[in-house]
C-alpha beads as a LAMMPS data file, in Angstrom:
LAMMPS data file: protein, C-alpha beads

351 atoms
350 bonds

1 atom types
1 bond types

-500.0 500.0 xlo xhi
-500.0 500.0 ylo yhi
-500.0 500.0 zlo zhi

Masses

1 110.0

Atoms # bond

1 1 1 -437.562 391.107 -102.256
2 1 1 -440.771 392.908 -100.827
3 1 1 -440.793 394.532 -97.589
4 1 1 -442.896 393.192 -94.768
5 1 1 -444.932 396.721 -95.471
6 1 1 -445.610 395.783 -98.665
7 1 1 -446.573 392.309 -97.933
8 1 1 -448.869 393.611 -95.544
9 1 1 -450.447 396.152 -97.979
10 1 1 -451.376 392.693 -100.077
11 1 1 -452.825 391.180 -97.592
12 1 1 -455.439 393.762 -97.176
13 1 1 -456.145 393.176 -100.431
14 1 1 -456.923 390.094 -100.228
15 1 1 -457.917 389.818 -96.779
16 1 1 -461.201 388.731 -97.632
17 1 1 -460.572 386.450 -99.960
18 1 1 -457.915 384.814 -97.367
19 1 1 -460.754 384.464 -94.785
20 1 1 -463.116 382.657 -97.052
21 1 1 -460.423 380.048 -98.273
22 1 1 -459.456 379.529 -94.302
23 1 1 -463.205 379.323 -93.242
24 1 1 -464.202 376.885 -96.185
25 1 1 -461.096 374.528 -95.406
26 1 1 -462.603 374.604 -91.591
27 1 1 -465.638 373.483 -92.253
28 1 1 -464.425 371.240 -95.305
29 1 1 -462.013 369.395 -92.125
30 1 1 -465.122 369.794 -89.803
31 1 1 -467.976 368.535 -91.723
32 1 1 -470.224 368.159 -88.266
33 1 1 -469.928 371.560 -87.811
34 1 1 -472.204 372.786 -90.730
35 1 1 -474.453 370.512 -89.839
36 1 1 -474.267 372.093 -86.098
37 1 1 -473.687 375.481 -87.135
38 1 1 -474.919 376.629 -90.379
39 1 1 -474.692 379.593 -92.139
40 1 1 -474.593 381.533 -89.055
41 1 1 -471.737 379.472 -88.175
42 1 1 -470.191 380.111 -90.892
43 1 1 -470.465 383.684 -91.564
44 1 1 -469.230 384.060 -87.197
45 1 1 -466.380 381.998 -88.649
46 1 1 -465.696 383.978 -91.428
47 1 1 -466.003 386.828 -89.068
48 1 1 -463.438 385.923 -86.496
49 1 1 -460.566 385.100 -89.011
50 1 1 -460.806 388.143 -90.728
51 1 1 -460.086 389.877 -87.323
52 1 1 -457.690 386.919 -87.155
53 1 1 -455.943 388.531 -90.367
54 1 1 -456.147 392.068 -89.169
55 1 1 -453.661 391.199 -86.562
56 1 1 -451.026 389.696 -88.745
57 1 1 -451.414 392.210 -91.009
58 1 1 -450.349 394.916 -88.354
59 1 1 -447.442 392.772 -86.968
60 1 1 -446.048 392.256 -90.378
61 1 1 -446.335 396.256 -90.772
62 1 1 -444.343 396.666 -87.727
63 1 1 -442.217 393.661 -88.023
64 1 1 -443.286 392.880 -85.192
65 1 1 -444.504 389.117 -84.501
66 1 1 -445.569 389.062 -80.742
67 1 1 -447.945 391.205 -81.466
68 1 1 -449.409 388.258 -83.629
69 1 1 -448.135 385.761 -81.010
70 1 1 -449.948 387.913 -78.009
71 1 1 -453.432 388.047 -80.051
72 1 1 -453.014 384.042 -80.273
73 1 1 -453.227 383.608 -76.334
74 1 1 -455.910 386.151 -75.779
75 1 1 -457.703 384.335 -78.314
76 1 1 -456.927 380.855 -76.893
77 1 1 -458.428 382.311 -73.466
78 1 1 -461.545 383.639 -75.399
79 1 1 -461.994 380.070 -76.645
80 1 1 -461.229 378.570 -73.190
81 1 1 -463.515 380.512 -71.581
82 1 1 -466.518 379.426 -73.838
83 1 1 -465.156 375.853 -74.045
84 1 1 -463.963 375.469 -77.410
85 1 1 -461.135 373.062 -77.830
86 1 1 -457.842 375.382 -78.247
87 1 1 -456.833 373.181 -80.893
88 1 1 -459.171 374.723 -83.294
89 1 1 -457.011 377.970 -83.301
90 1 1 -453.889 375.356 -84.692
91 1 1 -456.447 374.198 -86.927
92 1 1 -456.904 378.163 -88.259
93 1 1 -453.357 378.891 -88.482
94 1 1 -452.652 375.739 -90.135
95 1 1 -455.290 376.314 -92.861
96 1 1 -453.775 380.185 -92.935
97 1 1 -450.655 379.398 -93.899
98 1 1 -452.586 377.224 -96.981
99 1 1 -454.383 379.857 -98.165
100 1 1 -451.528 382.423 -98.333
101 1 1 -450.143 379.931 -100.243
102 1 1 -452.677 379.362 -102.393
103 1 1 -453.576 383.081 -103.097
104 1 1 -450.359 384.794 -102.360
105 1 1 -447.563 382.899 -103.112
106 1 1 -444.374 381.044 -101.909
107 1 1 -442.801 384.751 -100.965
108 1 1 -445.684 386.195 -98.948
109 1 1 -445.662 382.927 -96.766
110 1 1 -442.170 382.476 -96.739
111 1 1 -442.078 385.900 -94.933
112 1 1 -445.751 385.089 -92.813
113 1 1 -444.123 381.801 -91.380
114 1 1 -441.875 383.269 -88.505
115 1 1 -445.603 384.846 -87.820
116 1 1 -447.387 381.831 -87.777
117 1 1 -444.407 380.028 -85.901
118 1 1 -444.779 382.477 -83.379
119 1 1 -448.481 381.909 -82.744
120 1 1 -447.790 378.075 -82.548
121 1 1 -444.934 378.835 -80.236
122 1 1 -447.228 380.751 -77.825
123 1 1 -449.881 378.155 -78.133
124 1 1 -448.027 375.098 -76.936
125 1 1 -446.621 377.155 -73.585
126 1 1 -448.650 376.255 -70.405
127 1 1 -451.589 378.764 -70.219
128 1 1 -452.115 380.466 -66.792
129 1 1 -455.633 381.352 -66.140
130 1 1 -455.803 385.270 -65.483
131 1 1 -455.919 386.157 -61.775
132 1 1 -458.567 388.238 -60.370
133 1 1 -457.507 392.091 -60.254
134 1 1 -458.852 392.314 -57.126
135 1 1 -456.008 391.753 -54.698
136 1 1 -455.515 391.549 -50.803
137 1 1 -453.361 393.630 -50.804
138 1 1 -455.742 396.543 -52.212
139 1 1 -455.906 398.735 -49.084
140 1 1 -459.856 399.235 -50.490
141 1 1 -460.102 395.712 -51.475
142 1 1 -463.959 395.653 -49.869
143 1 1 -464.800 398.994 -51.765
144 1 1 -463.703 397.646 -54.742
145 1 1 -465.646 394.359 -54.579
146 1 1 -468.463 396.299 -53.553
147 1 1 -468.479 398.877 -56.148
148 1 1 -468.122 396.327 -58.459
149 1 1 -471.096 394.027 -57.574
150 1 1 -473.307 397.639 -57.873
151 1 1 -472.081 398.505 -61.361
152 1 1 -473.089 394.510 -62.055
153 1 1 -476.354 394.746 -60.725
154 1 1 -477.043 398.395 -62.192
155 1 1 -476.950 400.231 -58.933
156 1 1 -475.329 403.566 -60.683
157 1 1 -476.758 405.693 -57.729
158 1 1 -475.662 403.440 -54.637
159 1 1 -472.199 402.576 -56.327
160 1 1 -472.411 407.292 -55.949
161 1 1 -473.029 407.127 -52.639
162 1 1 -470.392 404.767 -51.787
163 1 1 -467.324 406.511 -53.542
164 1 1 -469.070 410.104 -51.949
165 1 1 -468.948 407.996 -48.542
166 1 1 -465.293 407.421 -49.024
167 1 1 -464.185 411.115 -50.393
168 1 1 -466.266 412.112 -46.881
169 1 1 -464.229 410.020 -44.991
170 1 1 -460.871 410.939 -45.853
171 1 1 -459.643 408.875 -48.758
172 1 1 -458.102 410.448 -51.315
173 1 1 -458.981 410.913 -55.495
174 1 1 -455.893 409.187 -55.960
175 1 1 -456.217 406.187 -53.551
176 1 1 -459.989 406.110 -55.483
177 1 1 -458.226 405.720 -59.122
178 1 1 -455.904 403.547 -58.392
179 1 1 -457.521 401.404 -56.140
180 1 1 -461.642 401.604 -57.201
181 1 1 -461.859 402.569 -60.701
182 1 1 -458.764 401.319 -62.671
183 1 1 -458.979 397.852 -60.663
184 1 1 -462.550 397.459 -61.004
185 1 1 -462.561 398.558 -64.636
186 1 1 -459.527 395.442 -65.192
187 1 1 -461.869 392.905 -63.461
188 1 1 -464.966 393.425 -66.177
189 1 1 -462.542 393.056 -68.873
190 1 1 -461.442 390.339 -67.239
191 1 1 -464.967 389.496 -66.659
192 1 1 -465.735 389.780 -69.688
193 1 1 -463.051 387.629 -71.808
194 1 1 -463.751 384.897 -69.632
195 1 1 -467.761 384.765 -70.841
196 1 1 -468.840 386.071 -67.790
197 1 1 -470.579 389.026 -68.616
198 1 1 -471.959 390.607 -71.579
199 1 1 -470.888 393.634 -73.712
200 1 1 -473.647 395.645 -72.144
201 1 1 -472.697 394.880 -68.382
202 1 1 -469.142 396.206 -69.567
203 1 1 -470.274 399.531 -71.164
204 1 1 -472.746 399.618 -68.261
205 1 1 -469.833 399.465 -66.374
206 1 1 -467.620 401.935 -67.953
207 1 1 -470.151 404.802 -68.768
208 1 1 -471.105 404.882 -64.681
209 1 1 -467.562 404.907 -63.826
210 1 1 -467.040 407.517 -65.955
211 1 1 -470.078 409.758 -64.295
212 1 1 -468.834 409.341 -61.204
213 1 1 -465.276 410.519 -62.122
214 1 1 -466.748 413.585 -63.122
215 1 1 -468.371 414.176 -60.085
216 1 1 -464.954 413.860 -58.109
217 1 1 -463.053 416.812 -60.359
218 1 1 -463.838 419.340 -57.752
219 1 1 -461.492 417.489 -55.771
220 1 1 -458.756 417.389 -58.694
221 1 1 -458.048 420.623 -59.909
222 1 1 -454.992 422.574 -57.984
223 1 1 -453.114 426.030 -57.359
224 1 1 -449.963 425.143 -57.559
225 1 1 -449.221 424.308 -61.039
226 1 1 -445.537 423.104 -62.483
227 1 1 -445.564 425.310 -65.393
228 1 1 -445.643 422.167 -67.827
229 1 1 -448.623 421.261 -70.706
230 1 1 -449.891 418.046 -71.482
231 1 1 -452.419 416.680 -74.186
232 1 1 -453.818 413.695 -73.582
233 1 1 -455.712 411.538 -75.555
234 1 1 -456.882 408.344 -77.437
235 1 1 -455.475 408.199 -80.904
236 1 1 -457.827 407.935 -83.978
237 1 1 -460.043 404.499 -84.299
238 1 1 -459.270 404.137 -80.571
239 1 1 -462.822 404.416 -78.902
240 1 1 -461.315 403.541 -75.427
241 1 1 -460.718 406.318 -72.997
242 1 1 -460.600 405.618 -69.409
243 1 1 -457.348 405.165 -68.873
244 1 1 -455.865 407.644 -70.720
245 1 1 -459.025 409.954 -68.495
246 1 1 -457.422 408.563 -65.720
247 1 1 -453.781 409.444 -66.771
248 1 1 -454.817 413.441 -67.877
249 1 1 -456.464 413.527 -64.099
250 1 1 -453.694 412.543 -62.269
251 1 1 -451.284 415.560 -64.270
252 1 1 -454.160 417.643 -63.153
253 1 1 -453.532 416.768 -59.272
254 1 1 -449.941 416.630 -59.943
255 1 1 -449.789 420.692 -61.020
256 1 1 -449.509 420.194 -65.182
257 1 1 -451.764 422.119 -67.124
258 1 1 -453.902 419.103 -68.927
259 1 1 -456.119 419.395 -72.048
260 1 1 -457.800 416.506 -72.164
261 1 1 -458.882 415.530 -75.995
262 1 1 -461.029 412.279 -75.612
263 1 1 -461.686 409.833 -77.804
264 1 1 -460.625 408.906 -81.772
265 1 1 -458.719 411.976 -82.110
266 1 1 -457.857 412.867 -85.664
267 1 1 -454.340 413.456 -86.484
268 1 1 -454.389 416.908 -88.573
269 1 1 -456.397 418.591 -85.138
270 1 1 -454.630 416.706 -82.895
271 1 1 -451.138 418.365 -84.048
272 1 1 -452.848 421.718 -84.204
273 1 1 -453.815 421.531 -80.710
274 1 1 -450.424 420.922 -79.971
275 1 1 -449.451 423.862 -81.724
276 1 1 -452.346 426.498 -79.866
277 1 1 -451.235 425.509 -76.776
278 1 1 -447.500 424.998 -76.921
279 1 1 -447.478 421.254 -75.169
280 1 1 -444.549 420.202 -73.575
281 1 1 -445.790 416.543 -73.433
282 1 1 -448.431 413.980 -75.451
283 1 1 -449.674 411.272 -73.549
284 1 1 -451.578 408.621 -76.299
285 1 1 -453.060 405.744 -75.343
286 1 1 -453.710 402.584 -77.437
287 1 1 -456.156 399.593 -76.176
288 1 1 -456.042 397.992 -79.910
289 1 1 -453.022 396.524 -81.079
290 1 1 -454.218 396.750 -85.137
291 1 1 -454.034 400.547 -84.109
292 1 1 -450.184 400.611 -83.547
293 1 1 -449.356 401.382 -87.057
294 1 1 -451.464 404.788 -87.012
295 1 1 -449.946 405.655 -83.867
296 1 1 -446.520 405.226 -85.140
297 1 1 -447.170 407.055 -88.002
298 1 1 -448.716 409.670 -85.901
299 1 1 -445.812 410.114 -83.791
300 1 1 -443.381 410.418 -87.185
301 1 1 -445.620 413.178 -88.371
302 1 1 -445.093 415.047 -85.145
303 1 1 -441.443 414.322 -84.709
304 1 1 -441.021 415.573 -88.224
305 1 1 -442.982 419.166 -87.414
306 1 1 -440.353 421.854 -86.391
307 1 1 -442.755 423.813 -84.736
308 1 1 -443.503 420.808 -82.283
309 1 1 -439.678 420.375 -81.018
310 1 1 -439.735 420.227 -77.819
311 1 1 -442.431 417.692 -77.647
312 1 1 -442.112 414.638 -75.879
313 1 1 -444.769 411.929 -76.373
314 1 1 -445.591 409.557 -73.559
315 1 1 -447.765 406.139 -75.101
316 1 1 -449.965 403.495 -72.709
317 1 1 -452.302 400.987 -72.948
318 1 1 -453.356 397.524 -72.877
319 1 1 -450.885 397.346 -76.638
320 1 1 -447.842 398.425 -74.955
321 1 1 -448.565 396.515 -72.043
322 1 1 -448.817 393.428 -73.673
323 1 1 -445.654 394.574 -75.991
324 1 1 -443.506 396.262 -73.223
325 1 1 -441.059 397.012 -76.225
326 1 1 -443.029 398.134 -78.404
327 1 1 -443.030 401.870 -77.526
328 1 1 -439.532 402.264 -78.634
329 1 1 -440.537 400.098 -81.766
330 1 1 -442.590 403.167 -83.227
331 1 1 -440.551 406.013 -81.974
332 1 1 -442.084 407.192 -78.393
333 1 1 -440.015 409.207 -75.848
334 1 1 -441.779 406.709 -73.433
335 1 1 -444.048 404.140 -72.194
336 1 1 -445.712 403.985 -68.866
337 1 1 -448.474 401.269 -67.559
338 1 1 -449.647 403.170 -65.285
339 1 1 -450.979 407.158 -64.259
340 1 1 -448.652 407.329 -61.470
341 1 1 -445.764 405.816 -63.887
342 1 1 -446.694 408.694 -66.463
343 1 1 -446.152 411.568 -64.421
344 1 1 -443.118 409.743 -63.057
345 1 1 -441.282 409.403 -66.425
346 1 1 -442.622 412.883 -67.913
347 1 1 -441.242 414.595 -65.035
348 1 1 -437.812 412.586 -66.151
349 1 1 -437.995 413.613 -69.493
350 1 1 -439.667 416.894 -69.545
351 1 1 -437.666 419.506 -68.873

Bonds

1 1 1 2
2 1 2 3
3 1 3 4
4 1 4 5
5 1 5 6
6 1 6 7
7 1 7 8
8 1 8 9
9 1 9 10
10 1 10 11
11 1 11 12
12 1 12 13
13 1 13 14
14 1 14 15
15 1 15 16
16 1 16 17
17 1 17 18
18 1 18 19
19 1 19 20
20 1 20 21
21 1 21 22
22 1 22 23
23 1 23 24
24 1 24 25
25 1 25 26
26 1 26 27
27 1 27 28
28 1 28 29
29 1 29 30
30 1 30 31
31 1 31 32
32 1 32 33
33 1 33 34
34 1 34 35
35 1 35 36
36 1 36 37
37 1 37 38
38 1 38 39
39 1 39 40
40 1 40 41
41 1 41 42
42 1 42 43
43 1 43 44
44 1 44 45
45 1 45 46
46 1 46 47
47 1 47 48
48 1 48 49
49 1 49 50
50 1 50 51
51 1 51 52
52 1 52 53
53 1 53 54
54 1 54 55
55 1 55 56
56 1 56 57
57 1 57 58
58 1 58 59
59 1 59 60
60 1 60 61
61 1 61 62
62 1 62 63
63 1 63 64
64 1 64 65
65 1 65 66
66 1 66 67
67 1 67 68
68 1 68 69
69 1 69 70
70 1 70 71
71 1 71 72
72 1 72 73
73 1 73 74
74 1 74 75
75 1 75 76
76 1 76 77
77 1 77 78
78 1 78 79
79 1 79 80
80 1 80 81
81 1 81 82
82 1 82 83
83 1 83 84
84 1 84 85
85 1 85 86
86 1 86 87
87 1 87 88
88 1 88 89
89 1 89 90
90 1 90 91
91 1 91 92
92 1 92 93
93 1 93 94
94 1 94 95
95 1 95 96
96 1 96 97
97 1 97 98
98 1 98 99
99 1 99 100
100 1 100 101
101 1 101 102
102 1 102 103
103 1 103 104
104 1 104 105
105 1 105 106
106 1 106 107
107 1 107 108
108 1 108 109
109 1 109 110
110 1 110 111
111 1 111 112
112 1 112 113
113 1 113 114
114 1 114 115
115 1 115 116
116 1 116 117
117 1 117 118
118 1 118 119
119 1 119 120
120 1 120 121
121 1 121 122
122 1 122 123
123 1 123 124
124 1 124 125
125 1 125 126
126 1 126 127
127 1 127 128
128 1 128 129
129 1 129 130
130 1 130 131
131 1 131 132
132 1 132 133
133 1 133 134
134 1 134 135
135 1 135 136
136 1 136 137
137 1 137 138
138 1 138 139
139 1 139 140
140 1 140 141
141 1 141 142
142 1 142 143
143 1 143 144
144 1 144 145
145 1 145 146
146 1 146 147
147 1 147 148
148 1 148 149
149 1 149 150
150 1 150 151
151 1 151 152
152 1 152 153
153 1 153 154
154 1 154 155
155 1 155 156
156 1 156 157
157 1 157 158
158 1 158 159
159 1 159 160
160 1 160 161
161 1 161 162
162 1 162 163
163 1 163 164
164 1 164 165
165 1 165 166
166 1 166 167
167 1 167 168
168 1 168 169
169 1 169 170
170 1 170 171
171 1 171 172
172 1 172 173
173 1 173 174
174 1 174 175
175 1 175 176
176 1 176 177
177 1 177 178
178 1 178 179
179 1 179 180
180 1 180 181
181 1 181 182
182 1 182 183
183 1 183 184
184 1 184 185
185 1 185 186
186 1 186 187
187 1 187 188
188 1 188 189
189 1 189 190
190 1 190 191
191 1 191 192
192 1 192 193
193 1 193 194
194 1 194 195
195 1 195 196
196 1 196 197
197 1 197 198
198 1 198 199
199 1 199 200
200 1 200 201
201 1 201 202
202 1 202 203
203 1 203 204
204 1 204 205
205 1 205 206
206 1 206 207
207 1 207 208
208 1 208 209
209 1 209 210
210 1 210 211
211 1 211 212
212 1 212 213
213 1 213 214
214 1 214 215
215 1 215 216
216 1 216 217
217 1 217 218
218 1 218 219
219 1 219 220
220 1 220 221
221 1 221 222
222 1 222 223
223 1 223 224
224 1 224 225
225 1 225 226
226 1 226 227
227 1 227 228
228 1 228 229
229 1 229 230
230 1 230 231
231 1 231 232
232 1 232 233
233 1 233 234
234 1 234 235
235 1 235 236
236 1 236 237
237 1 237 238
238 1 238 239
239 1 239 240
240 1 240 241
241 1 241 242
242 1 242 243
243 1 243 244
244 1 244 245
245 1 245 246
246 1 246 247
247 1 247 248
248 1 248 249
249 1 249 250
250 1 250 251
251 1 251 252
252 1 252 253
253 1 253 254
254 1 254 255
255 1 255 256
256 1 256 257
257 1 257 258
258 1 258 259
259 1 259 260
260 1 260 261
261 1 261 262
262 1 262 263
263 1 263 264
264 1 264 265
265 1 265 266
266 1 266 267
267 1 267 268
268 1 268 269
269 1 269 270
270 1 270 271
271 1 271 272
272 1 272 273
273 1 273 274
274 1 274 275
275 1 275 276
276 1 276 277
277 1 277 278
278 1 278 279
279 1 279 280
280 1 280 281
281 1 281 282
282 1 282 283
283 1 283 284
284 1 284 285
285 1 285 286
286 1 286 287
287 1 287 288
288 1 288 289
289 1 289 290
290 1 290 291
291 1 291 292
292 1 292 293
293 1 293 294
294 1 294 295
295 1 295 296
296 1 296 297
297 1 297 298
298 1 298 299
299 1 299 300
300 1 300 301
301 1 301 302
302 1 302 303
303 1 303 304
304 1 304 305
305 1 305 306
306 1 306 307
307 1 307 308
308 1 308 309
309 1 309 310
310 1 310 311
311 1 311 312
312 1 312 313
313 1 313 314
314 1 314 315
315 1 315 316
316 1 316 317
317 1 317 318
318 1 318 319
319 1 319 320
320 1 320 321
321 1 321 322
322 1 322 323
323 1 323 324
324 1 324 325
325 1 325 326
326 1 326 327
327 1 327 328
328 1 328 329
329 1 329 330
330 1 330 331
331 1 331 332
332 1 332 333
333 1 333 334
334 1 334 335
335 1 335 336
336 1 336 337
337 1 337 338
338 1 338 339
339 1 339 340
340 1 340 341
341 1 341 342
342 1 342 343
343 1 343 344
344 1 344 345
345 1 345 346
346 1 346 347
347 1 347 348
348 1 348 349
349 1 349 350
350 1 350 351
């Protein structure tokens, strides 16, 4: 009997093919929708499963299936959002467990169906709309609406002013994080996945945010360090990097020694900065779910380097989040959702 890792290997393989058997048996169901869409349609369609695909594939790696089953509802409130019929996704995972079928076999869908069950599952629960980020209870709950509407309407240099207006009055980085940057950056996503804003108002968004953080790090950097070393980090593939900015910050103000790495970090110089600068902690973050597998084989690599004993590796992002199990899944000391939550658990776990 082959392993789930093996299955999954096959699907790659014939990922492609498995999109264009699902998208043809849409359309073939659908026959208005040529007519309405097209080519264009069909290539968006074709387009969308094979994402659709890449997500089973890396649940079925880490045997895993609410991975698959989380992906379904964010993709149900993708559809929602642009008012597309949800049934059309139980129309997709219908005509993907025919195609595996058809081009795989009775064992690779024997083994997908707990998968697709999953997904199906997830699907016929109630679906509660996403709440705003922006809470009441935010103690800067009119900053935050305010510095949002800027960022919206391109005011970089005004949405400056009004986080310099705050540092001048008193309020701390920290109280600026957690309450003006991480909330506001949650709201475009959320923003965002409900069709309300475009791509570019969301790196707009992110890329001022990001300015204006470095503009604060005057205020960040302490005296009284802890003795302790932290690399932080997005793993490779991962192009996301707030948070895990965020996170490397807040170890900063807290007295750790931080070295913060960015962006799509590649493994092999990732473990040599480890090395060079004798880290006692590695805080990874993953926004991508079909980038847990390189993560956990990341962290097996490291585990398995005797000149990196001591290391303890701390994972976040939205992945874990929406997997709260997952961390222990692929071998991490930890998971935390939050900056403050980081330096609470790697001051449990570091010595």
């Amino acid at each position: 009997m082959l392993k789930n890792s093996d299955i999954a290997n096959q699907f790659e393989e014939q990922k492609n093919n498995l999109a264009e058997k699902i998208t043809a048996l849409y359309f073939a169901n659908n026959k208005a929708f040529e007519k309405q869409y097209g080519s264009a349609g069909k290539k968006k369609c074709f387009e969308d499963v094979v994402y659709h695909i890449s997500f089973l594939i890396e649940a079925l790696r880490l045997d895993f299936t609410e991975i698959y089953g989380q992906y379904i509802l964010w993709e149900a409130s993708m559809l929602q959002a642009q008012k597309i019929p949800v049934n059309d996704l139980r129309e997709i995972i219908r005509y993907t467990q025919m195609a595996i079928e058809e081009i795989m076999g009775k064992e690779a869908l024997d083994t997908v169906i707990p998968y697709l069950q999953k997904a199906l599952n997830k699907l016929s629960q109630k679906q509660i709309p996403a709440r705003s980020f922006i809470q009441p209870d935010n103690p800067l709950k009119n900053e935050v609406e305010h510095y949002l509407f800027l960022l919206l309407k391109s005011k970089r240099k005004e949405a400056t002013t009004l986080i310099s207006e705050l540092i001048d009055r008193g309020t701390t980085v920290k109280s600026i994080y957690q309450n003006i940057f991480r909330v506001s950056q949650y709201e475009v996503g959320l923003l965002w996945q409900n069709n309300k804003i475009t791509v570019a108002h969301e790196h707009y968004c992110t890329a001022a945010t990001q300015l204006i953080m470095s503009s604060l790090y005057k205020y960040i950097f302490t005296n009284d360090k802890k003795g302790k070393t932290m690399l932080a980090c997005s793993i490779r593939g991962e192009l996301h990097e707030m948070g895990i900015r965020m996170v490397a910050d807040f170890f900063e103000m807290d007295g750790w020694d931080t070295y913060y790495l960015g962006a799509n970090m590649p493994a092999e110089q990732l473990e040599m900065a480890l090395i060079e600068q004798n880290a006692d902690l590695l805080a990874i973050s993953v926004t991508l779910p079909t980038h847990i597998s390189i993560a956990a084989t990341l962290i097996k690599n490291l585990q398995a380097n005797k000149q990196l004993s001591k290391l303890k590796i701390l994972v976040g992002g939205y992945s874990f989040m929406q997997n709260p199990q997952l961390w222990q899944k692929i071998g991490a000391d930890g998971f935390a959702d939050s900056a403050e939550n980081a330096i609470e658990i790697a001051n449990l776990i570091v010595a």
